[in-house]
N, C-alpha and C positions, 0 to 999 in steps of 0.2 A: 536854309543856308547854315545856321548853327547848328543844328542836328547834325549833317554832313561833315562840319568842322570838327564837333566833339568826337563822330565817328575815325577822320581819320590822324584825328590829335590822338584814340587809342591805339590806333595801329602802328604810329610815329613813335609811342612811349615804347610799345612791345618788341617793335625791332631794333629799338635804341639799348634795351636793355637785356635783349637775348643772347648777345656774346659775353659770355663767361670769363671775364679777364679776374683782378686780382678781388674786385669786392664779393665775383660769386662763390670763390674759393671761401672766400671771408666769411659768406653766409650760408655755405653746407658746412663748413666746417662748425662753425656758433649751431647751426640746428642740430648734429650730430651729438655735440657735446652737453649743451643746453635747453635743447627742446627747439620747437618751431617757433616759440615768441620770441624766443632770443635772435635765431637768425631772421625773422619776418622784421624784427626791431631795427638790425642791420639793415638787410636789403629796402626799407621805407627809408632810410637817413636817404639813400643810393639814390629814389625817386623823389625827393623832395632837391636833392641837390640836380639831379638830371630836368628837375621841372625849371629850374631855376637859368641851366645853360639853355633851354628849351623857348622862354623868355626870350634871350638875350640872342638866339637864335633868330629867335620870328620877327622882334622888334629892329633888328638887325644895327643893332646899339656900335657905332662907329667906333666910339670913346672906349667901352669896352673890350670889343675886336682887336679895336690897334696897341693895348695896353698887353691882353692876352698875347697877339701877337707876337707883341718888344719881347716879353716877360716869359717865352711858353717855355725854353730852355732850362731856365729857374727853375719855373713851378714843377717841370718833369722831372728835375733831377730831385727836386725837395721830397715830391711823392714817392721818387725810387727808394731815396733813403730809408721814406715813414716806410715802406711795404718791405724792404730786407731789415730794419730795426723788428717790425712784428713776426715777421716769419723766422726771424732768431728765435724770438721769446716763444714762438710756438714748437720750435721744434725743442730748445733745451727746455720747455716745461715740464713736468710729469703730472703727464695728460691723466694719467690711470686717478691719480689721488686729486686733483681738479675734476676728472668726470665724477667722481663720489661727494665732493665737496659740493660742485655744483646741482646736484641729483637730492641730496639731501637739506640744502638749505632753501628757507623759505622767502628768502631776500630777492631780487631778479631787478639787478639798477638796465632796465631795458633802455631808461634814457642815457646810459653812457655808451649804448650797443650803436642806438640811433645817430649819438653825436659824432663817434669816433668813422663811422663810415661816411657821414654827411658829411664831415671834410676830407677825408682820406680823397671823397669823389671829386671833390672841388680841385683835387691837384692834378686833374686830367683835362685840362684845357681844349685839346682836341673833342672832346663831347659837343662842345658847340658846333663845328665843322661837320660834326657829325651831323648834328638837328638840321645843321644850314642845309646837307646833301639829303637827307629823306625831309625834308620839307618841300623842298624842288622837284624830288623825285615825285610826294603827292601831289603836283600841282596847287600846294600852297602861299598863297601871297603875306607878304610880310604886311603887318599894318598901316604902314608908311603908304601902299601901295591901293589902301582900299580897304572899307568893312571896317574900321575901328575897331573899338573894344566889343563891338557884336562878334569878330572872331578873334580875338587874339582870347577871350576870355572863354569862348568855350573849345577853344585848340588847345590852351594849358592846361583845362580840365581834362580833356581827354589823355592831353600825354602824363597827366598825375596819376589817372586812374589805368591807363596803361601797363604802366612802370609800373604802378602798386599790383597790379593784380599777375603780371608776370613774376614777382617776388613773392605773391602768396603762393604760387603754386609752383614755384620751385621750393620754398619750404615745405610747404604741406606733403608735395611729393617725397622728399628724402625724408620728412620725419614720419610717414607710414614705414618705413626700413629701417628705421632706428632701431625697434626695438630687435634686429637682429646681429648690432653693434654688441660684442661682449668684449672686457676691458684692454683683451689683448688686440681684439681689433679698433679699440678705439685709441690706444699707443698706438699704433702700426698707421692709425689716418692722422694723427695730429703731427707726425713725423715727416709723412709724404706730402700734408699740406703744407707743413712751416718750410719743405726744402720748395715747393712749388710755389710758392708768395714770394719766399731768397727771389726765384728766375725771373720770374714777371718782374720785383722790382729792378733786377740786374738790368733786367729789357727797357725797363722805362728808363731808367735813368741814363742809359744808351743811347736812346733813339732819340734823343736829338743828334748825337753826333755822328749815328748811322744817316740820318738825314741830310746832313748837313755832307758827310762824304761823298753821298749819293747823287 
């Protein structure tokens, strides 16, 4: 039964994590400029805070639910804000003399890579909704319903190790291609990423109130 569990807690983390919204941009962009640790350092903040809705998912935490709920309007327009605030700073950076600085120094603060996306992920409250409908969809029971901690704990295992490993292999992928980023191409991606992180956050901080017209 736990074998099963952990099997499709990874399948749960891999399609929870495979749409590419504003942290993926955030981690080819970081692996681009700073290597694969940099963005793998991002995208794990991603799966530790997606383990965490993933929780709160399966436990099916009422308290939480209804606070996310009250609250989701805030937290979406607060995250819109962080994601057009960063996509500013990316696009007016010069990327050219940052990719050199970053390339040549031997410093790499990976735990502020980790921290800054780990909440950046926490202001997307819909993640949980998410978990709630591919948990259902795998025919998974919340804890409440059966199985204890025999499966809530090798379900979060597997949606950790899920997440994680679809984040390593989207870094590892684009940073076999790095090395054919040269500096004018690497202006030319910090540019079309910081105006692509502006839109996503435009989008979030919208759609509550597309929602809400809707």
């Amino acid at each position: 039964m736990w074998l099963l569990a952990l099997l499709k807690g990874i399948l749960v983390g891999i399609c929870a994590s495979i749409p590419l919204g504003p942290v993926g941009v955030i981690c080819v962009q970081q692996t681009v400029n700073r290597g694969q640790r940099a963005g793998f350092a991002s995208g794990y903040g991603a799966a530790v805070a997606d383990t965490l809705f993933a929780s709160v998912a399966f436990l099916s935490l009422s308290v939480v639910l209804d606070f996310i709920d009250a609250h989701r309007q805030a937290i979406q327009i607060s995250g819109g804000v962080l994601l057009i605030v960063l996509g500013f700073i990316t696009f007016v950076r010069n990327a050219v003399k940052q990719f050199r600085k970053d390339r040549a120094s031997k410093k790499k603060n990976y735990a502020q890579d980790f921290v800054y996306v780990f909440l950046l992920t926490l202001t997307n409250p819909l993640t949980v909704f998410i978990f709630l409908t591919l948990f259902a969809a795998f025919g998974m029971h919340n804890a409440e319903e059966g199985g204890g901690l025999w499966i809530l704990i090798p379900t979060l295992v597997g949606v950790h190790l899920g997440a994680t490993s679809w984040w390593y292999m989207l870094t590892y992928t684009v940073s076999r291609f790095q090395s054919f980023f040269r500096l004018r191409q690497v202006w030319w991606f910090n540019k079309i990423a910081g105006v692509v992180i502006i839109l996503l956050g435009v989008l979030m901080g919208l759609y509550p109130f597309l929602g809400i017209q809707g």
